[in-house]
C-alpha positions, 0 to 999 in steps of 0.5 A, spaced: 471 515 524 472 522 524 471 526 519 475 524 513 475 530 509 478 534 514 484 530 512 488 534 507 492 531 502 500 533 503 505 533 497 512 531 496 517 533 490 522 526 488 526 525 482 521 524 476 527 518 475 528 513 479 534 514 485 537 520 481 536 526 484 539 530 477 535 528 472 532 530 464 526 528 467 527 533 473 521 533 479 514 529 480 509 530 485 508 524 490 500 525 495 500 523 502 496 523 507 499 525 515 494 523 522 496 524 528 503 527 533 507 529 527 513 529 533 511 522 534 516 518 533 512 510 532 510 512 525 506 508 520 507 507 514 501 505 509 501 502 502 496 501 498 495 496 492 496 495 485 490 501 483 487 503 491 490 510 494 491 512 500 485 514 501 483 505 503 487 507 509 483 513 512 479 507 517 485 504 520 489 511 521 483 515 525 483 508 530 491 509 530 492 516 531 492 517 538 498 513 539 501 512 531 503 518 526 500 515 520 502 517 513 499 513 507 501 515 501 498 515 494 504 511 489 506 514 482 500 514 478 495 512 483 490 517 486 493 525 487 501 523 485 502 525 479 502 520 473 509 518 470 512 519 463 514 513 462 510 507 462 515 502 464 517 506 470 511 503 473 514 495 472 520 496 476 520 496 483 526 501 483 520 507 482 517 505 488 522 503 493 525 509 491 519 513 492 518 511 499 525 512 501 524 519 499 518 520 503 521 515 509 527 521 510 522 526 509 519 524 515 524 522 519 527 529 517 521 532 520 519 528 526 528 529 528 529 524 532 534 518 534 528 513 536 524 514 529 521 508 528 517 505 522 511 500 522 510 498 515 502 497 513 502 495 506 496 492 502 498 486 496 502 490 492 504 496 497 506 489 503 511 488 497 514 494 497 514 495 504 518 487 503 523 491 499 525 497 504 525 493 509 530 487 506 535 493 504 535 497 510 543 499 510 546 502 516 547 508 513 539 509 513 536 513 519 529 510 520 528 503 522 523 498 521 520 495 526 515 490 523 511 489 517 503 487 517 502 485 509 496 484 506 494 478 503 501 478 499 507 474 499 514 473 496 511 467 491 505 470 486 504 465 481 503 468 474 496 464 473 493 469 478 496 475 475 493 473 468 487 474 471 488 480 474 491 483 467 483 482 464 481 488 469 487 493 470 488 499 466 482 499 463 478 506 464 472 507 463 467 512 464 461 513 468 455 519 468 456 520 474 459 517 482 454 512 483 455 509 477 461 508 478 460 505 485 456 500 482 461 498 477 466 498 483 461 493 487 460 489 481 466 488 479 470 488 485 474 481 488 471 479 495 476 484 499 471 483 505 463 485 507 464 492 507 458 497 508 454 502 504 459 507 507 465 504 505 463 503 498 461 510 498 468 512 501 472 507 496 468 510 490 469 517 492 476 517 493 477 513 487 473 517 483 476 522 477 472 527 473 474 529 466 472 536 463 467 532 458 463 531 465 464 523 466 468 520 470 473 515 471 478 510 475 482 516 479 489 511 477 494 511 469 491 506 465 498 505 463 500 501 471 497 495 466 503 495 461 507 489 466 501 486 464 501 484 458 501 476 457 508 477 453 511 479 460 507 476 466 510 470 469 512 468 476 513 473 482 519 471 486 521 475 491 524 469 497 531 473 497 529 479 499 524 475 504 530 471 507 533 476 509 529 479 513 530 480 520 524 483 523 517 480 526 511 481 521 504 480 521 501 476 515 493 477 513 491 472 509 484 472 505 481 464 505 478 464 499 485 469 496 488 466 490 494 470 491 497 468 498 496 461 497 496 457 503 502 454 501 505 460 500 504 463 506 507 455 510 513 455 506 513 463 509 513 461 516 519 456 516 523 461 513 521 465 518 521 464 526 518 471 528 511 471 523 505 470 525 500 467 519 492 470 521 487 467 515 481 471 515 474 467 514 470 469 508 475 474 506 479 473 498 483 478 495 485 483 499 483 485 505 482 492 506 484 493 513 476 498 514 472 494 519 472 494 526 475 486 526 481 488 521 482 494 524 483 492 531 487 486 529 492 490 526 492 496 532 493 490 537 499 487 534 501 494 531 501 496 539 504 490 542 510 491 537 511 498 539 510 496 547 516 491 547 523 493 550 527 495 545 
């Protein structure tokens, strides 16, 4: 992989209100990172999951850059993008999708062409999220999506999973220095895949925030975990908006993931004629999409999407 730092992160302006352009909250600042042609018009989109950045991606999108713009994107509250006001805002789906569809324009007003296509990449929550764009494309929208490739996720998430999850989430602990907090990283991180000493180092530095006392912290808002209260978790149901798609899609699923379940991802595919399951030995939730065997499954797929006739 090239090297990463020479990746500059970009910014974007969206309504600090969901879907309101005018609004008492005013602007807030979104973090992007942009790989490869600008005037490409085959762009991949990546999302990350409930606390990553869009610094997990910089693996895949250096092995894409030559034949994909790619732009991966930092969610309110995670990595450089600015924290939101309001807690609650995090729990709906309207801050992301909103969110996305600003940057989606952005780009397309860039890239200026009649042929822009998305090929969306989202890990766990960011697949979700990607789901919902892609269900609600209207035709008044200029981009379209040609294919998702989600990430150990899927429209059925049982709540007993994410009660696990709500353990963990927006705790902020601190650390003397960045090895500490890599160490904690790999102690408590859930099986993603086997990464190497590189890639380690690479999650934790991008995952890593300094405080003016010297310590360091998780580079994500605490309050991302305000859904998670035990009051408030229950199933995720999104089959509606899976039914609706009309698109090929690319499923990765980790085999010891409690989050795809194996059921989940059947009933997936007789809902949908054009989805290709993939389970990923060895691998729980969710796989990163950072080594070599990840990345060139996804690039093979992405290329043979993009190659089709139209």
């Amino acid at each position: 992989m090239k090297n990463s730092a020479a990746i500059a992160w970009k910014f974007l302006s969206v309504p600090a209100q969901p879907g309101k352009m005018k609004s008492g909250r005013g602007w807030r600042q979104l973090a992007y990172t942009d790989w490869g042609n600008p005037k490409n018009e085959h762009v991949v989109v990546c999302a990350h999951g409930l606390t990553r950045n869009c610094r997990d991606f910089d693996f895949l999108a250096a092995a894409l850059e030559q034949d994909f713009r790619v732009i991966c994107v930092d969610m309110a509250g995670r990595g450089r993008s600015d924290w939101l006001k309001e807690a609650e805002d995090y729990n709906s789906a309207a801050t992301y999708v909103s969110d996305m569809e600003h940057v989606l324009e952005h780009v397309y007003r860039q890239n200026d062409s009649d042929s822009f296509r998305i090929y969306w990449v989202g890990v766990s929550m960011g697949g979700l999220i990607g789901m919902l764009l892609a269900a609600r494309q209207r035709p008044a929208v200029s981009y379209r999506f040609r294919t998702l490739v989600m990430s150990d996720i899927g429209p059925h998430v049982p709540s007993g999973i994410l009660s696990l999850f709500a353990a963990t989430i927006g705790k902020d602990p601190r650390f003397r220095s960045l090895s500490e907090l890599e160490s904690h990283m790999r102690a408590t991180a859930l099986p993603y895949s086997p990464l190497t000493d590189t890639q380690w180092h690479h999650l934790a530095l991008y995952s890593a925030r300094e405080y003016e006392d010297g310590t360091i912290g998780y580079r994500y808002d605490p309050a991302i975990s305000s859904g998670f209260r035990p009051d408030r978790i229950k199933d995720i149901d999104l089959w509606a908006y899976w039914n609706r798609l009309d698109l090929p899609v690319l499923v990765l699923r980790g085999e010891k993931s409690g989050v795809l379940t194996p059921e989940t991802a059947g009933e997936m595919q007789l809902h949908r004629s054009n989805v290709q399951i993939t389970e990923l030995a060895g691998i729980g939730h969710a796989p990163m999409l950072m080594d070599a065997d990840q990345i060139n499954l996804v690039r093979d797929y992405l290329l043979k999407i993009r190659n089709r006739t139209e």
